[in-house]
N, C-alpha and C positions, 0 to 999 in steps of 0.2 A: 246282944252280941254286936261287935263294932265289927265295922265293914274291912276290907283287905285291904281298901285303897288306905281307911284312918290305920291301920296296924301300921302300914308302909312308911304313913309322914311320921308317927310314932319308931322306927326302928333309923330314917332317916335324921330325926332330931338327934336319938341317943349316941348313933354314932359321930353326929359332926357333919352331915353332909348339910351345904348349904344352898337355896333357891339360886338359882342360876340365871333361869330363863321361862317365862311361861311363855311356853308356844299354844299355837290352837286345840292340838290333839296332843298335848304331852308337855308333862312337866320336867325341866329336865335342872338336877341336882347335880354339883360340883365339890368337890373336896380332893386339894394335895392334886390338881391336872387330869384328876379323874371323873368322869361326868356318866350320870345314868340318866336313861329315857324313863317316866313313870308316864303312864298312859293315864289320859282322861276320862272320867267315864264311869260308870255305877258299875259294871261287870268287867270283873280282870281272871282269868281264870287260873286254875290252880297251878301250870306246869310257869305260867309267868311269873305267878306272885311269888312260887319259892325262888325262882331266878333272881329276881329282883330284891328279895332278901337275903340271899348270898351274897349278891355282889354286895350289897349294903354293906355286910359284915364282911367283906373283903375275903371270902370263901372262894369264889369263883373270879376268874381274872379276864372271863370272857376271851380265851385263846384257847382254840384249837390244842391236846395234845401233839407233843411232838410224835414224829413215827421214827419209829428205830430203824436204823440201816445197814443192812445186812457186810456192806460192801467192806473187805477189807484193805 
């Protein structure tokens, strides 16, 4: 079974995101002005790794919901 970090460069290759920057603690991938943190490390846990493959797939836009306002 491959690890969540090789799934991650695997779903960053297919969609096009490119190596940006390797920093100490964090890989960080760019594509189209958009940039993701991928963390270093043998354990990444499971609420990050599906984050991080959302936004991969451009699912999650990383922004807060807006809030509705009542005020008319």
């Amino acid at each position: 079974m491959a690890s969540k970090l090789s799934e991650i460069h695997k779903h960053l290759k297919k969609y096009g995101w490119k190596l940006y920057k390797n920093g100490t603690n964090h890989f960080i991938f760019e594509k189209e002005g958009k940039m993701i943190l991928v963390p270093k490390g043998r354990k990444i846990y499971t609420r990050s790794y599906k984050q991080i493959l959302w936004q991969i797939e451009g699912k999650a836009c990383g922004k807060k919901p807006e809030q509705l306002s009542l005020d008319v």
